[in-house]
C-alpha positions in Angstrom: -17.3 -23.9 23.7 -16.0 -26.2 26.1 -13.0 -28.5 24.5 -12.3 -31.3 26.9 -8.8 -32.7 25.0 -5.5 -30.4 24.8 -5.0 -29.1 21.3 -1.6 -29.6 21.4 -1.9 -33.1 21.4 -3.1 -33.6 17.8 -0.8 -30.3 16.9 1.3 -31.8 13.6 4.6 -29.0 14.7 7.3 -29.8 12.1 10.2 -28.9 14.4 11.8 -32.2 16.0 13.2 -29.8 18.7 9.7 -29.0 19.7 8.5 -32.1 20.4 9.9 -34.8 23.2 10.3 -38.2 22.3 7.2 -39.8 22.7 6.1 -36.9 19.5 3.9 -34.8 22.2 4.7 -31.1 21.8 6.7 -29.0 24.3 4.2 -26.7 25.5 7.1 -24.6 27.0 7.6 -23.2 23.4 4.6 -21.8 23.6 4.4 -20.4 27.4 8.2 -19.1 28.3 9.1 -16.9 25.5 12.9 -16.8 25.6 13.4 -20.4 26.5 15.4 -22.7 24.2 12.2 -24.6 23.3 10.2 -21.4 22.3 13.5 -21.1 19.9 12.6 -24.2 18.3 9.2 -22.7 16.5 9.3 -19.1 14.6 7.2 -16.3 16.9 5.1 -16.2 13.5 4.0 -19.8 13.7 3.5 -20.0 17.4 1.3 -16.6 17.3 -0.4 -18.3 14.4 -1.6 -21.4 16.7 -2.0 -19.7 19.5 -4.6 -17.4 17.5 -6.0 -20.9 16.4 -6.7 -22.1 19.8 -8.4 -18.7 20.9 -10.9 -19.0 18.0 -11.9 -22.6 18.5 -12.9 -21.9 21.9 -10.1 -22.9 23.9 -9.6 -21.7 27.2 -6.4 -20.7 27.4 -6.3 -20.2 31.1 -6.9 -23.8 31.6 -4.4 -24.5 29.2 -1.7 -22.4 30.9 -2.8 -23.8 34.6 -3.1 -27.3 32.8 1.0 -27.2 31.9 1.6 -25.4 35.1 -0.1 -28.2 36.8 2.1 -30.9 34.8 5.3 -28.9 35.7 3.9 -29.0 39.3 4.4 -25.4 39.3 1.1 -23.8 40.5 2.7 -21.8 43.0 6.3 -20.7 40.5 5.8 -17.0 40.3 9.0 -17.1 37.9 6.9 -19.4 35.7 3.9 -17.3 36.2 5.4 -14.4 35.3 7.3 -15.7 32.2 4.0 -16.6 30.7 2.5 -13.4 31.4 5.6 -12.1 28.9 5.2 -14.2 26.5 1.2 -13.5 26.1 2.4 -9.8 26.2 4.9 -10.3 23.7 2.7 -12.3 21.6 -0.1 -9.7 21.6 2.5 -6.9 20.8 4.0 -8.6 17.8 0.2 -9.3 16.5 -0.5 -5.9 17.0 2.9 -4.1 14.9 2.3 -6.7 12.3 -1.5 -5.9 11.7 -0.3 -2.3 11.8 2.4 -2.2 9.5 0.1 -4.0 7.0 -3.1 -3.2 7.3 -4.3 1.0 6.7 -5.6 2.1 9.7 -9.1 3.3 8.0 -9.8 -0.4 8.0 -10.0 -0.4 12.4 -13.4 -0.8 14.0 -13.6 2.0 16.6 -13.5 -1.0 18.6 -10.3 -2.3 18.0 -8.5 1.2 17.9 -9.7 1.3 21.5 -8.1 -2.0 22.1 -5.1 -1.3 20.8 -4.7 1.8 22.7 -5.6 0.3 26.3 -2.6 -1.9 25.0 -0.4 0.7 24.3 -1.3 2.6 27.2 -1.4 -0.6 29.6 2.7 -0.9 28.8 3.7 2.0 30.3 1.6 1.5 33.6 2.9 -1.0 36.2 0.6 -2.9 38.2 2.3 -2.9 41.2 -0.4 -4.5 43.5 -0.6 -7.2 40.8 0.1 -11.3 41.8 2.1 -13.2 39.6 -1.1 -15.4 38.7 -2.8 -11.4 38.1 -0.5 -10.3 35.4 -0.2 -13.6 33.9 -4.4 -13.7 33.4 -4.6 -10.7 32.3 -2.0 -11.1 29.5 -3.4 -14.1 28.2 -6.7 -12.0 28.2 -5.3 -9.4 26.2 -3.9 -12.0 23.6 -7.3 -13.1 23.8 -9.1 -10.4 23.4 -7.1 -9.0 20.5 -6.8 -12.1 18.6 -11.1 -12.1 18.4 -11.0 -8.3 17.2 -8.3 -8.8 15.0 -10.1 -11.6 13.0 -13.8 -10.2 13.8 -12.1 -7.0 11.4 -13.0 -9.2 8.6 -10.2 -11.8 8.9 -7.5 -9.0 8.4 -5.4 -10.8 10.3 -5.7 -14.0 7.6 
C-alpha cells in the first residue's frame, strides 16, 4: 500500500511539547529515543502509533529517510544510529509487554521464532554493519514484529 502524505501530519498528539508551533508533530519524538522531545509522549503511546503506521501500509523507511532528509541529515551516522535504538527499543518493549501478558501457548510457531532471532540478534554485534545497515534493519524488526504480533489474533489490541 503506497501512502503518498506523512501520517504524522493529521496525527491529533495531545502533548503541546510534541508539537512545534505551527501544530505539526515533532517527528524526533518518535525517531531519537532519549531525546527531550521523545519525553514529551509515553513509550506506550508512541509504540502504539508507530504500530498504527506499520499496519496501514506505511513505509517506514521512507518515513525515517523522509525526516532525515528534512533535518538534512542523510549522511549523520549519530542520527542513523539513534534511530536504529529507538526501533530496537521499541521492538523490545512490544515484545516484554506481549510476554508478560499474554501465555505463551497462544504463540504461532512463527512468532516464537521471531522472538528468538530477537533475542538472539541482541547479543550479536554486527560489526561490519553501516549506520544506515543497523538502522534498516531495526526498523524491520519493529516491522516485522508489529505484523506478527497483531496477525496472533490482535493479541496485541
Amino acid at each position: 500500500m503506497e501512502h503518498g502524505n506523512n501520517p504524522f501530519d493529521g496525527l491529533g498528539i495531545r502533548y503541546p511539547q510534541a508539537k512545534y508551533s505551527d501544530g505539526s508533530i515533532k517527528q524526533k519524538a518518535f525517531f531519537e529515543e532519549g531525546s527531550h522531545e521523545s519525553h514529551s509522549i509515553p513509550l506506550k503511546e508512541r509504540i502504539e502509533i508507530l504500530a498504527k503506521f506499520v499496519l496501514e501500509g506505511y513505509d517506514m523507511h521512507k518515513l525515517v529517510n523522509n525526516y532525515l532528509d528534512e533535518k538534512d541529515a542523510l549522511d549523520d551516522n549519530r542520527r542513523k544510529h539513534d534511530i536504529a535504538f529507538s526501533f530496537h527499543a521499541y521492538s523490545f518493549n512490544l515484545l516484554t509487554y506481549i510476554e508478560e501478558t499474554v501465555p505463551a501457548k497462544q504463540f504461532s510457531s512463527n512468532f516464537k521464532q521471531l522472538m528468538r532471532k530477537f533475542y538472539d540478534d541482541r547479543l550479536s554485534f554486527h560489526k561490519e554493519e553501516t549506520s544506515s545497515e543497523e538502522m534498516q534493519r531495526r526498523i524491520n524488526e519493529f516491522g516485522n514484529l508489529v505484523k506478527e504480533i497483531y496477525n496472533e489474533k490482535n493479541l496485541a489490541g
